[in-house]
Every structure is written in structure tokens, then in C-alpha cells.
Steps between C-alpha positions, in 0.01 A plus 500: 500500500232511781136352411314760578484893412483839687152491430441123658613664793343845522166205455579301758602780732141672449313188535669367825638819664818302572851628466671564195833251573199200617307567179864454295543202721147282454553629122810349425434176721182461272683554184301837463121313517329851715212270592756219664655813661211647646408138661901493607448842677152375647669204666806691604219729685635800317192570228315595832597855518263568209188385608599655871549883333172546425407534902528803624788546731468775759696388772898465580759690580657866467884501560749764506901523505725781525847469398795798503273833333232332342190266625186315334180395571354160336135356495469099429107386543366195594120383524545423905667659796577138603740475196664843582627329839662235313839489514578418155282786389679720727831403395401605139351823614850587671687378175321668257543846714865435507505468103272811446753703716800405235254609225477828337133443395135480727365325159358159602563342218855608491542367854291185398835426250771608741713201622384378826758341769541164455441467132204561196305849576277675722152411232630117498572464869156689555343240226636207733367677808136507372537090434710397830312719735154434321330896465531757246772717575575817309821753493260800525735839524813620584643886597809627626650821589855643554668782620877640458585572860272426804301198518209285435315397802276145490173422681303222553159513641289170576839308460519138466862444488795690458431788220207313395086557610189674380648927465815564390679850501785681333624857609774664304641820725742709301794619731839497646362433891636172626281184525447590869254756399398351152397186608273556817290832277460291198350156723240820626436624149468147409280400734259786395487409162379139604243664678385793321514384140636794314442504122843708385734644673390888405175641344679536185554138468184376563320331172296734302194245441429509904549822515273567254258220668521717780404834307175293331397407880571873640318636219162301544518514886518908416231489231247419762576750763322710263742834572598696228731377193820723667465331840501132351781594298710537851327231654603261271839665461561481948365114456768408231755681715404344836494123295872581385631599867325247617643222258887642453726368720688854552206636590292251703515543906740284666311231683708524804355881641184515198635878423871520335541455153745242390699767287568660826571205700767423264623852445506531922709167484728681279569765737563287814727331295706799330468377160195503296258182423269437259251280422584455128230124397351210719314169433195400671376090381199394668445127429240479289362852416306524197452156443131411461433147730303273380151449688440131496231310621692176683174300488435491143878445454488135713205432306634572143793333657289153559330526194839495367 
């Protein structure tokens, strides 16, 4: 009978950040004693993860992978862009999108326990990472999309190796046309979404809070024109409709001419090819977005530093 309970090791986990099968390890070669453990796990370098995930980690890598119908995008952080050139960090990047291609969930956590190659899981191999390579590194998000017949084009923009850089891009075309005209219209529609940043792929889909956002802006930008009640009431209604053109990816201008919409680049596609295409989902992950840096002042850190 082991020395140690569930609990001793939910503990240990919280208060090192180290993996699950190296907490069962330092508890059983400490004959269940947590505070021997923790000082095992300090020695071994692997209590450092939990002292490093406190630092805000804004950096690494954005991979993608496409494989048969069906493709996924994957965020993994770090705190430097020197770390997301490291090879070892790259290698886990690339793994970790192979094993979220095989899964039928984007929940981190889900993909945190899926088995990674080589043995333990994605969350313990990531826990390792964080006290090998020295930064906090976190699995941040992960998205795929599939079609039945057609394809799923990938795009890399800002790439630092293979699949892997700073945008990555998914575009799911619906069709029977061969990969000969697939392939080259979704790398275009792809590389519009890396640079114009759509919110949802139609008005309909875009999320009712910034649309409403948008509405609270329009309205006070109409109160002060000072026209009558009526003529606001349009204004605001022609802003919230330009926003949503503007900001769905059917609708927005293709960057490549400034005047087609991408509906009716695709549908023109279709008729070329003698088989209609459509643009059914896509994934746009831009290292980093939403994730508020830290502004630190390095001076006062060397100091607090010296003063230990």
C-alpha cells in the first residue's frame, strides 16, 4: 500500500507545479513525507515550474498541421522570443500540434491530458519544459476545423520554421474542385485573414457584446451631431452595418484589388472551376493577442535583485 494519498499528491502537485508521475515518484522515495518531496523535486530542478508560472508569458510560437480533411491551429507561450527559437521548444510546439490533430476536442485541458509521443502527457512534458528550458511556458489555445470534401488550406505568416512562427491560418473550402484550384485560393484567402484580422466569418457570427460595443460608440458619436432623433437612429444603424462588413470575412474587400468581396472571390473560384466552393470556417492565431505584457522597470529589478 503506497505511503502517501491522492490528496498528498494533488498537494504536492499545487505547491511545485511538477508533474503528476514525478510527484508519485519523490512521494514514494520519501515514504510519503510532502515536505522531503518538495525538497526532492527542488533538487531534481522540477519544483521550478511553479515559481516560473507566475511571469507572464507572451511570447512563443503558433503552429499549425493539416492532415487528410481536417487541420488545427495551436498557441504555446513563452516569456522570450529567444526561447521560441529553441529547438527543444520547437520540437514540442510541432508535437503537441500533431496530438491536437488526433483529438476531437480544442479544450486545453483535455489536450493538456492527451498522451504525448514518447511517453507521460502533453501538461507533464509542458511541466518539464518550464524547468529544463528555464521560462514559464503555457499551452494557451487550441482550434480546428474540418470539412467533408474539399480541403483545409495552412498558412504561416512571420514563420520561424516549418508550420511554426508568429500568425497562423486555417481555411476550410467546401467543394469537389481538385487541390489544383483549392490549394492556391485558400493560401490567398489565407493570407488575407493574416492581414486583415476578420472577427467571424459572416455578420451573423460576429459576438453580440462588440456588436453592441459598437452600437454604444455609434450612438454617442450621433448624440452630438445634434440632428434630429430619426436621423441618429440611421446613423447609428449605417455605423453598426459598415463595422460588420468591415469585420466579416465574407464581406471584407479582398486585399489583393481593395474592391471584391471575399464571398465573391470564392463564389467566382467556383465558377472557373465548374463546381461550387465555399468558404464554410477558418482560424486566425496571432501570437500573443490579448495577453496583457507586463511593463517592467529593468532597473529596479537588478536592484531588488542585489538587495536580494
Amino acid at each position: 500500500m503506497a505511503a502517501y494519498t491522492a490528496a498528498d499528491v494533488k498537494n504536492l502537485r499545487e505547491r511545485t507545479g511538477a508533474g503528476m508521475m514525478d510527484c508519485k515518484k519523490a512521494l514514494s522515495e520519501t515514504n510519503g513525507d510532502v515536505e522531503a518531496a518538495v525538497d526532492a523535486l527542488r533538487a531534481r530542478g522540477l519544483a521550478a515550474a511553479q515559481k516560473k508560472s507566475s511571469r507572464t508569458a507572451a511570447e512563443g510560437l503558433v503552429g499549425v498541421a493539416v492532415e487528410g480533411l481536417k487541420g488545427v491551429a495551436v498557441e504555446v507561450n513563452s516569456e522570450t522570443d529567444f526561447v521560441a527559437k529553441n529547438d527543444q521548444f520547437q520540437d514540442f510546439v510541432r508535437k503537441v500540434t500533431g496530438v491536437a490533430l488526433t483529438e476531437d476536442s480544442d479544450d486545453v485541458e483535455t489536450l493538456k491530458a492527451a498522451g504525448y509521443p514518447g511517453g507521460g502527457t502533453v501538461g507533464e512534458k509542458l511541466t518539464d519544459n518550464v524547468a529544463t528550458i528555464g521560462e514559464n511556458q503555457q499551452l494557451r489555445r487550441a482550434k480546428s476545423v474540418a470539412v467533408s470534401s474539399g480541403m483545409v488550406v495552412p498558412y504561416m505568416h512571420n514563420a520561424q520554421a516549418p508550420n511554426l512562427g508568429k500568425i497562423g491560418v486555417l481555411v476550410a473550402l467546401e467543394s469537389e474542385a481538385g487541390a489544383d484550384v483549392l490549394e492556391p485560393l485558400g493560401k490567398q484567402i489565407a493570407m488575407h485573414i493574416a492581414a486583415a484580422f476578420p472577427q467571424a466569418l459572416d455578420a451573423d457570427s460576429l459576438d453580440a457584446d462588440v456588436i453592441e460595443r459598437e452600437r454604444a460608440i455609434a450612438r454617442e458619436k450621433a448624440a452630438e451631431s445634434g440632428k434630429p432623433e430619426a436621423v441618429q437612429e440611421k446613423m447609428v444603424d449605417g455605423a453598426v452595418k459598415k463595422f460588420a462588413k468591415e469585420n466579416a470575412l465574407l464581406s471584407q474587400l479582398f486585399v489583393m484589388d481593395n474592391k471584391t468581396p471575399i464571398a465573391d472571390v470564392v463564389a467566382q473560384a467556383g465558377k472557373d472551376a465548374g463546381t461550387p466552393i465555399k468558404l464554410v470556417d477558418y482560424v486566425r492565431y496571432q501570437l500573443g493577442e490579448g495577453i496583457e505584457k507586463e511593463q517592467t522597470d529593468f532597473a529596479a529589478e537588478v536592484a531588488a535583485a542585489v538587495k536580494g
